[in-house]
C-alpha positions in Angstrom: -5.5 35.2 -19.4 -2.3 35.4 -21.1 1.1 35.2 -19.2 2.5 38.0 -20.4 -0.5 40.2 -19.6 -0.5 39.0 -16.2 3.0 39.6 -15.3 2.8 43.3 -16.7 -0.4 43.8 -14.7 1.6 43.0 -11.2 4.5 45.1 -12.6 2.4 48.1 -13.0 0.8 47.7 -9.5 4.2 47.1 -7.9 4.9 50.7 -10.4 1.9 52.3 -8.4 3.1 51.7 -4.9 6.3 53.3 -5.8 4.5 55.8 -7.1 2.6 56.7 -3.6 6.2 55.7 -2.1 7.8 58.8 -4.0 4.6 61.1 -3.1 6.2 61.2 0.9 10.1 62.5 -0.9 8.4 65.5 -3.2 8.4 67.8 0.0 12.3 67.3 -0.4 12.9 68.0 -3.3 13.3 71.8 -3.1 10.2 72.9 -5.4 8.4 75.8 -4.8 4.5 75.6 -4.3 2.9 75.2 -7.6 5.6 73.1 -8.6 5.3 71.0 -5.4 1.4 70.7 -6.0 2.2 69.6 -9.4 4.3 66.9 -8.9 1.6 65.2 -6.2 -0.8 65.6 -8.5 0.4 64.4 -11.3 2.4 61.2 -8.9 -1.6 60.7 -7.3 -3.4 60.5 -10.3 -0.4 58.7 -12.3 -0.1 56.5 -9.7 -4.1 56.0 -9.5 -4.0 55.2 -13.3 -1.4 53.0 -12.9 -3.2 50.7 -10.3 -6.4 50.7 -12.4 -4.6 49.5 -15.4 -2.5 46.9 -13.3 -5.7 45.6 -11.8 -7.1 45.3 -15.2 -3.9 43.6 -17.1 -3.6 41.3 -13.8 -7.6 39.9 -13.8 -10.5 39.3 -12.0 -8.1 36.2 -10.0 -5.8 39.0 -8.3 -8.7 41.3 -7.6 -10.5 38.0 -6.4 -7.9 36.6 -4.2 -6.9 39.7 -2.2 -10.5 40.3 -1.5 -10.2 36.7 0.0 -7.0 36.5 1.6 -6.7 40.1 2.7 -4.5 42.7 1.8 -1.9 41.1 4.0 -1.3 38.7 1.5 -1.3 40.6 -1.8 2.5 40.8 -1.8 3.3 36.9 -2.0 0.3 36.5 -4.4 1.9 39.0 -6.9 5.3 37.4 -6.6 3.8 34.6 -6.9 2.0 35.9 -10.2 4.7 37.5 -11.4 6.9 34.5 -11.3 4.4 32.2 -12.7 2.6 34.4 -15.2 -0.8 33.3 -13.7 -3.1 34.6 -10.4 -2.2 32.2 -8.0 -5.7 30.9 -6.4 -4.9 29.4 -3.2 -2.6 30.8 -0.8 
């Protein structure tokens, strides 16, 4: 898979988590509650797409690896992918 595929795979995954991240500072923003109900909404299913599409871009090696390693790992293996442009196999 190329590099640069890879690397924007991770970045949209890391973009996801801050997307579920943000979901928990909506209630503080002030909005009323269609407006509030909106903005989850659109932040869950954004953030859903997002993933999805990261997963994709990143390969079957990401997907692969965190089944393996567990989701404890995940982190390091994308900075690891994201610096070297490549799903990183072994731990």
């Amino acid at each position: 898979m190329h590099p640069v595929l890879v690397r924007l795979g991770v970045v949209l995954l890391l973009l996801s988590v801050v997307c579920w991240v943000l979901i928990l500072a909506v209630p503080f923003t002030g909005l009323d509650g269609a407006a509030l109900a909106s903005a989850v909404g659109g932040l869950v299913i954004g953030a859903e797409a997002v993933f999805w599409l990261g997963l994709v871009l990143a390969g079957r090696d990401t997907w692969k690896l965190a089944k393996r390693h567990g989701w404890r790992s995940v982190p390091g293996a994308l900075w690891r992918a994201l610096r070297e442009g490549k799903p990183s196999s072994e731990r």
